[in-house]
N, C-alpha and C positions, 0 to 999 in steps of 0.2 A: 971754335965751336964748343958749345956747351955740353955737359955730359950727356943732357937729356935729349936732346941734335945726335948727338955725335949716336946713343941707342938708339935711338927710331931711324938713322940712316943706315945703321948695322943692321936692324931689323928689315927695311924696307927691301936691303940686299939680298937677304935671305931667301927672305918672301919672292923676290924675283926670280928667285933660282931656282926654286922648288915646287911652289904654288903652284905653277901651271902644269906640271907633268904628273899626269898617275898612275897610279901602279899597274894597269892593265899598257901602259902607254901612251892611253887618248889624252888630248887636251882636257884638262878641267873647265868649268862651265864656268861662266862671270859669277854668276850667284854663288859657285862654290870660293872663288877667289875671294870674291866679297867676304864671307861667312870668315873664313881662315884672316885677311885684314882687321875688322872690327874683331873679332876675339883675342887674338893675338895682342894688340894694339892694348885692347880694352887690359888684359892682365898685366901687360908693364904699367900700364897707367894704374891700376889699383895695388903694385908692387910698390911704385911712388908713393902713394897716397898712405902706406899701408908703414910708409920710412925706410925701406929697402931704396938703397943710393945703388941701382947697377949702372953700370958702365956700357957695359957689351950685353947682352941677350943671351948670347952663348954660354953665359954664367952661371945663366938660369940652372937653379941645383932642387933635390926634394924639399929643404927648411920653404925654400920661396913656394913651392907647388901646395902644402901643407898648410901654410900660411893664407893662400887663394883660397883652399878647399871651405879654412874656418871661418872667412871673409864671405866667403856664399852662403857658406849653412846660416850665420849667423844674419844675413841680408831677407833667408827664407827662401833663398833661390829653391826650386822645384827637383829633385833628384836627376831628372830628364836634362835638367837645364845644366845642372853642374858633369854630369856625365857626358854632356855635349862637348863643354867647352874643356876637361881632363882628356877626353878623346883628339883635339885639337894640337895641344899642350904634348900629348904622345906623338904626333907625329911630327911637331918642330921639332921634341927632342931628340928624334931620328934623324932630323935633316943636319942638325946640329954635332949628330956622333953620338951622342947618348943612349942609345935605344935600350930599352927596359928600362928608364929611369922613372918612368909617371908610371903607377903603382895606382890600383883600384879605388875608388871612393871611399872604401870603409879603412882602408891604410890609414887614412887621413885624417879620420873622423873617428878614431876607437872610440868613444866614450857614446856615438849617439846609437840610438837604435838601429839592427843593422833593416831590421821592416820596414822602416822610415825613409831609409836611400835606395828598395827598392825603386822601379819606374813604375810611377801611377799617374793616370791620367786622370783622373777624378777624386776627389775627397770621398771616401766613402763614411767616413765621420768628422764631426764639425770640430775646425780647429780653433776655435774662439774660447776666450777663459769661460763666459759668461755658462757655456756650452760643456766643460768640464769641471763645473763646480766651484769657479774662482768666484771669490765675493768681489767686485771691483771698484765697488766705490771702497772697500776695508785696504785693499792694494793700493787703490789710489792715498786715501791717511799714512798709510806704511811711508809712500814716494816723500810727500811730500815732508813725515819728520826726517828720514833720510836725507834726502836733496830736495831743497825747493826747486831746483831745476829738474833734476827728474822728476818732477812730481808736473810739472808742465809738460814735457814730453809723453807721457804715458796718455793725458789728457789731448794731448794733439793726435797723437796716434789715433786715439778713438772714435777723435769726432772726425777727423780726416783719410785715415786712411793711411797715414804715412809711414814710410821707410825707416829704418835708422840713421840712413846718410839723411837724408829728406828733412828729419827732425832734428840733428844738429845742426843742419846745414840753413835752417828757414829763419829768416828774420819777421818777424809775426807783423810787424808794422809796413813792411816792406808788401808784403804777401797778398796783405787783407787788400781785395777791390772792392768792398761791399757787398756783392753777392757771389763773391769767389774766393778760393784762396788759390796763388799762380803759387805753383812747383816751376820754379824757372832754369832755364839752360845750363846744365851741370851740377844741379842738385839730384835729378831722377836718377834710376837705373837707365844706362842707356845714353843720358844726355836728355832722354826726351821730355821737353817740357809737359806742363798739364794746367787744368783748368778746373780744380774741385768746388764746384756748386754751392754753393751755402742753400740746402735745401731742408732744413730742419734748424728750430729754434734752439734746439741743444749746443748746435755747434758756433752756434752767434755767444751765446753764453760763454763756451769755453775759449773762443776766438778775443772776446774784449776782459774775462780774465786774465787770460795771458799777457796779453799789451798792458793790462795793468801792472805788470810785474817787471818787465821788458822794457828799455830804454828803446826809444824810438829808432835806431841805426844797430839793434843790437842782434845778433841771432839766438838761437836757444841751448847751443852747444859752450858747453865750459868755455871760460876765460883761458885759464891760464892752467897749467900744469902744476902737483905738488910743489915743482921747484919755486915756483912762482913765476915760470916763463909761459909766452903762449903755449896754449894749447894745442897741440897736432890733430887731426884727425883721428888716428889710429890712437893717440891717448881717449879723445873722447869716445871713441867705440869700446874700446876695453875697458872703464869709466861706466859706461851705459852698460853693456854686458855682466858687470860686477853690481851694477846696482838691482838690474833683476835678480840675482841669483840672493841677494840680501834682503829681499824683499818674497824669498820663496818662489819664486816664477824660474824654474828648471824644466826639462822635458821627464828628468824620474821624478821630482818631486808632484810636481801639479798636472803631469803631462801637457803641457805647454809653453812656448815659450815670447817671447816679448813678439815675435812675427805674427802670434796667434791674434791680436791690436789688430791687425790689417783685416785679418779672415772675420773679425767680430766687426770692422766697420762695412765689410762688403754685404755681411747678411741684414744689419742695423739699412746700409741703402738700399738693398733689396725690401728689406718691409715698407720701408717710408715709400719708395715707388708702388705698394701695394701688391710685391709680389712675395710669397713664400718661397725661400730657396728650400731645395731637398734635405739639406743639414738641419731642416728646423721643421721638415715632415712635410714641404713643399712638393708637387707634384707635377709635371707636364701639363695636366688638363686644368688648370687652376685659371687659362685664360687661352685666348684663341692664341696657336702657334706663333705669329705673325708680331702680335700684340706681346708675346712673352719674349721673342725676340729682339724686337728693338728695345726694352726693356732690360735684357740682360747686356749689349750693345752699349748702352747709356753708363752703365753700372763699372763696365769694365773700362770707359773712357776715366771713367773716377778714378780708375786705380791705375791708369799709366797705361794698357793696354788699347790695341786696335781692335782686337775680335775678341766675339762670344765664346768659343771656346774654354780661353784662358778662366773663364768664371767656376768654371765646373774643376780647378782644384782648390778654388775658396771656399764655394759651398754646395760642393758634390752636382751629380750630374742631374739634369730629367730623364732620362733615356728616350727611348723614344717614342714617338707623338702618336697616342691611339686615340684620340678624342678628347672632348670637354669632361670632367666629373658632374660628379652627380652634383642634381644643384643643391642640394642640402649637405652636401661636405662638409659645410662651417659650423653650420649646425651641429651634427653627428660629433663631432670634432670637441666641440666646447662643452658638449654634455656629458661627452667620456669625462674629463676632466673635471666637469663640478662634481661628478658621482666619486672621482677620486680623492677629492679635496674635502667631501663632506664629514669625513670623519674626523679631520682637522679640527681644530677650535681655532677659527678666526678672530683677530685682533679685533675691537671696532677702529670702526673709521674713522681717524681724525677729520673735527670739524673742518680744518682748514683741504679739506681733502672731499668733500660729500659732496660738492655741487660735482665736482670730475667723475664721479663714481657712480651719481645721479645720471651722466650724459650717456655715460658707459652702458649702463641697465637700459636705458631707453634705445640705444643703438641696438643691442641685443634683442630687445621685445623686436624690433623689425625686421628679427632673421629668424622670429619666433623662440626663442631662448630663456626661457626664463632664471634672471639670475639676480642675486643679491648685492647691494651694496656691498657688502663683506667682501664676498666671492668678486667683485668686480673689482676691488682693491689688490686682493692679492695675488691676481694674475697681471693685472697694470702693473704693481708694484715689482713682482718681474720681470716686465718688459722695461719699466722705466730703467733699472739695474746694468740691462743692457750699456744703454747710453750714458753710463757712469752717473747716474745721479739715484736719490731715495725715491723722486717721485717728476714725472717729469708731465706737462699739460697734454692731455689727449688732443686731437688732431678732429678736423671733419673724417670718417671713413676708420675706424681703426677694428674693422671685424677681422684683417689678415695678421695685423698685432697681436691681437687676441686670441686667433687661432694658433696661432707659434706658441705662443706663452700658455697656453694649454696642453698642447705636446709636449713640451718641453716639462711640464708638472706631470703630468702624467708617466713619462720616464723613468721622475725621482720619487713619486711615493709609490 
């Protein structure tokens, strides 16, 4: 029997002995059995993954628990979600003898904020660079003198949505269906496959830059290690973890960090579906309930989720439903912002840029808006930012664009 047999039947045995009895003495429930299997399951497998060789389960010590802890934070897991499964982790290492061995969140995590491992269910400010002042296409220049390979990763993050494991783990050739990219079975958090849309020209752009760079069988995660052997998992995540921090993307430095990529593509899907999330001054009444819900439904399948919920710690919550806004919101909205903006000396607009800026003006006269080529440039020219590029083609519809990228100015001057 193999080591890793020979663990998961040590485990399995455990689990039979303990799992079902609880401390009051009733039986536990399946769902709680369930819950306690996949978790458990799930950290020896990413104890593997992570180059920990155990043998026995019962081994399990703090270096390994420590090591999960920075494995989650650095995946973006949700404080709720890692407290879940330290909670789990505490009562195997009860059944095991241990007890008081699994030690709080923040044990594990000194350096991060201890506000941030809080449990919150909702963002209540937006965790995207774009959103705390990172320039991202200058981060993006930084990646790529750095690592050409990170410099692909940071861009797939963007346009897709993707994880860390996700993003070494993806082979772009392999991936691309033409109007999707497959996250396939044992790439996601979870195991669970997905199916990300190619629903914006942005990401078709960064989807056949990449292949151009990328051997057709190759994935995007390093070759080989300094020694010159393959590469491990766990080399290339600590590899990717050192690259940000060398490129300024820290949680003290910029307040953000490389998971912030996921929280800037979920609000980037949210616009292009034509909905304002709350992190960018998004509202409940912005669309009938019904219609903002399946909406947010769509958005969360992007990102590897089943339900709406989970959207509201990417980009904070609506609370809840009093009605439609007013119908001149967009309005109101954009005119704050030009009155902020006017004191500004705006760039002119490059030629190659007036006919976009021309469509821009004319979509605005239709909401009654009176606005300038200028002014129409350099709230675009923010939004286009977003989606890591200088300037990116307006859309049929971009007055919920617009309106974001007005908020969002309005903030900073």
């Amino acid at each position: 029997m193999g080591n890793k047999s020979k663990l998961y039947g040590i485990l399995s045995t455990i689990l039979s002995e303990n799992v079902y009895q609880r401390k009051n003495g009733r039986v536990a429930s399946e769902r709680t059995v369930t819950a306690y299997t996949e978790v458990l399951n799930m950290c020896f497998d990413q104890l593997e993954t992570l180059g920990f060789k155990l043998q026995n389960p019962r081994n399990l010590n703090e270096t390994h628990v420590k090591a999960l802890c920075q494995f989650w934070h650095g995946e973006g897991r949700q404080a709720s979600t890692m407290q879940e499964y330290l909670s789990k982790l505490r009562v195997f290492s009860g059944w095991v003898g241990k007890n008081g061995m699994v030690k709080s969140l923040p044990k594990y995590l000194p350096d991060v904020d201890k506000n941030e491992l809080k449990v919150r269910k909702a963002a209540t400010k937006s965790k995207s660079w774009s959103e705390n002042g990172v320039d991202i296409v200058e981060k993006i220049r930084q990646a790529d003198a750095l690592d050409w390979r990170f410099g692909l990763m940071i861009r797939m993050m963007l346009a897709f949505g993707l994880r860390r494991k996700e993003v070494t783990h993806n082979r772009p050739w392999k991936a691309d269906r033409g109007d999707k990219l497959v996250i396939y079975l044992g790439q996601a958090k979870g195991g669970r496959p997905r199916d990300i849309y190619i629903d914006n020209a942005e990401q078709r752009v960064v989807l056949d830059f990449v292949k151009e760079k990328i051997n057709a069988n190759e994935h995007l995660g390093w070759k080989t290690d300094k020694r010159g052997k393959k590469a491990s998992f766990k080399y290339c995540i600590g590899r990717y973890n050192k690259s940000m921090e060398k490129i300024g993307i820290t949680k003290l430095k910029d307040g953000v960090t490389g998971h912030g990529l996921r929280a800037q593509y979920a609000e980037n899907a949210a616009l292009v579906a034509h909905m304002i999330p709350p992190t960018l001054g998004g509202t409940g009444g912005q669309m009938p309930r019904d219609e903002l819900n399946v909406t947010r439904s769509q958005i969360s399948e992007l990102l590897g989720h089943s339900g709406i919920r989970i959207t509201s710690s990417y980009y904070g919550s609506f609370g809840r439903y009093v009605g439609q806004d007013e119908a001149d919101r967009c309005k109101k909205n954009i005119d704050q912002s030009l009155l902020a903006v006017g004191a500004i000396n705006l760039p002119a607009v490059d030629a190659t840029r007036l006919q976009d800026c021309l469509q821009l003006v004319g979509e605005m006269a239709g909401i009654d808006v009176e606005m300038t080529p200028r002014q129409a440039h350099f709230l675009w020219s923010d939004h286009s930012q977003r989606f890591g590029h200088e300037w990116v083609a307006p859309r049929q519809g971009n007055a919920e664009a617009i309106e974001a990228a007005a908020t969002s100015v309005v903030k900073r001057v």
